[in-house]
C-alpha positions as CSV (number, residue, x, y, z in Angstrom):
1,X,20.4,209.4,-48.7
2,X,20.2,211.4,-45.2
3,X,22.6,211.4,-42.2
4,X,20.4,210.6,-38.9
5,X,22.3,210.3,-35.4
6,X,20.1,208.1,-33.8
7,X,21.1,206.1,-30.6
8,X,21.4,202.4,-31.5
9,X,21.4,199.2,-29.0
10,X,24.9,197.4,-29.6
11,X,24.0,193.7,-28.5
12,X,21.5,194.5,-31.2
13,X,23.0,195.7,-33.8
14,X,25.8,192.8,-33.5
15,X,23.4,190.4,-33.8
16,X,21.9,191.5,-36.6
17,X,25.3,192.2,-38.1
18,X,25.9,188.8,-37.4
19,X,23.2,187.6,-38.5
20,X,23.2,189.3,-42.4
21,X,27.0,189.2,-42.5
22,X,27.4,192.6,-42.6
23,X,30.8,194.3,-41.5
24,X,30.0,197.8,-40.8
25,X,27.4,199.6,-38.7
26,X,26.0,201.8,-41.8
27,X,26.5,198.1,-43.8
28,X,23.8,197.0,-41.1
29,X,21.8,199.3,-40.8
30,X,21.2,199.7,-44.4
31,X,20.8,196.0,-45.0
32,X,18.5,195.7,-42.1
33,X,16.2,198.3,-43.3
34,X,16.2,196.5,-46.7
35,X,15.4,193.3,-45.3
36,X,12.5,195.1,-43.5
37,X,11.3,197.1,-46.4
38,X,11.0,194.1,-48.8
39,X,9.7,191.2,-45.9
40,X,5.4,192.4,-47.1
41,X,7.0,191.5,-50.4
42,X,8.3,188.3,-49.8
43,X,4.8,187.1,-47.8
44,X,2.8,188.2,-50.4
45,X,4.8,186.1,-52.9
46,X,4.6,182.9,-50.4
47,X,1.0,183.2,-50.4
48,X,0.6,183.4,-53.9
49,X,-0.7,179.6,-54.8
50,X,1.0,179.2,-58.3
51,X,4.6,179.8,-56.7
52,X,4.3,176.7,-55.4
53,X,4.0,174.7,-58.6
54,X,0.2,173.6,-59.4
55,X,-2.8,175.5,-60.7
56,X,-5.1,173.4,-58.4
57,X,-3.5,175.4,-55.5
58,X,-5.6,178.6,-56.5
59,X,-8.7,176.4,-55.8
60,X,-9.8,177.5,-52.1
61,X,-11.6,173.9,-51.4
62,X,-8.2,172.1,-52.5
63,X,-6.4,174.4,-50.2
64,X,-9.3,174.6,-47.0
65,X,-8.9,170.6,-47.2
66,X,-4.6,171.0,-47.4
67,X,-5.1,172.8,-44.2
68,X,-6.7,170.4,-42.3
């Protein structure tokens, strides 16, 4: 882990305290960047077709026509 002095909105960082119930600004900070680092992870696994329950999701006609 590295120490950074960075300069850091407050409205900011109180809302996103707020909003990942986090107490502290490190505790925010931290959690925000985690929430950053693993959000490519979390799309990937909503567009995976067989996360949602049915092999016939995988089929791109069955999902072109489930667009529509």
């Amino acid at each position: 882990m590295s120490r950074t002095v960075i300069d850091i909105d407050d409205e900011k960082l109180d809302a996103a305290a707020r909003e990942l119930g986090t107490k502290t600004k490190v505790e925010t900070v931290n959690a925000a960047l985690a929430f950053v680092a693993e959000r490519r992870r979390r799309a990937e696994v909503f567009d995976d077709p067989l996360v949602w329950g049915s092999p016939d999701l995988a089929d791109p006609e069955i999902r072109a026509s489930a667009r529509r």
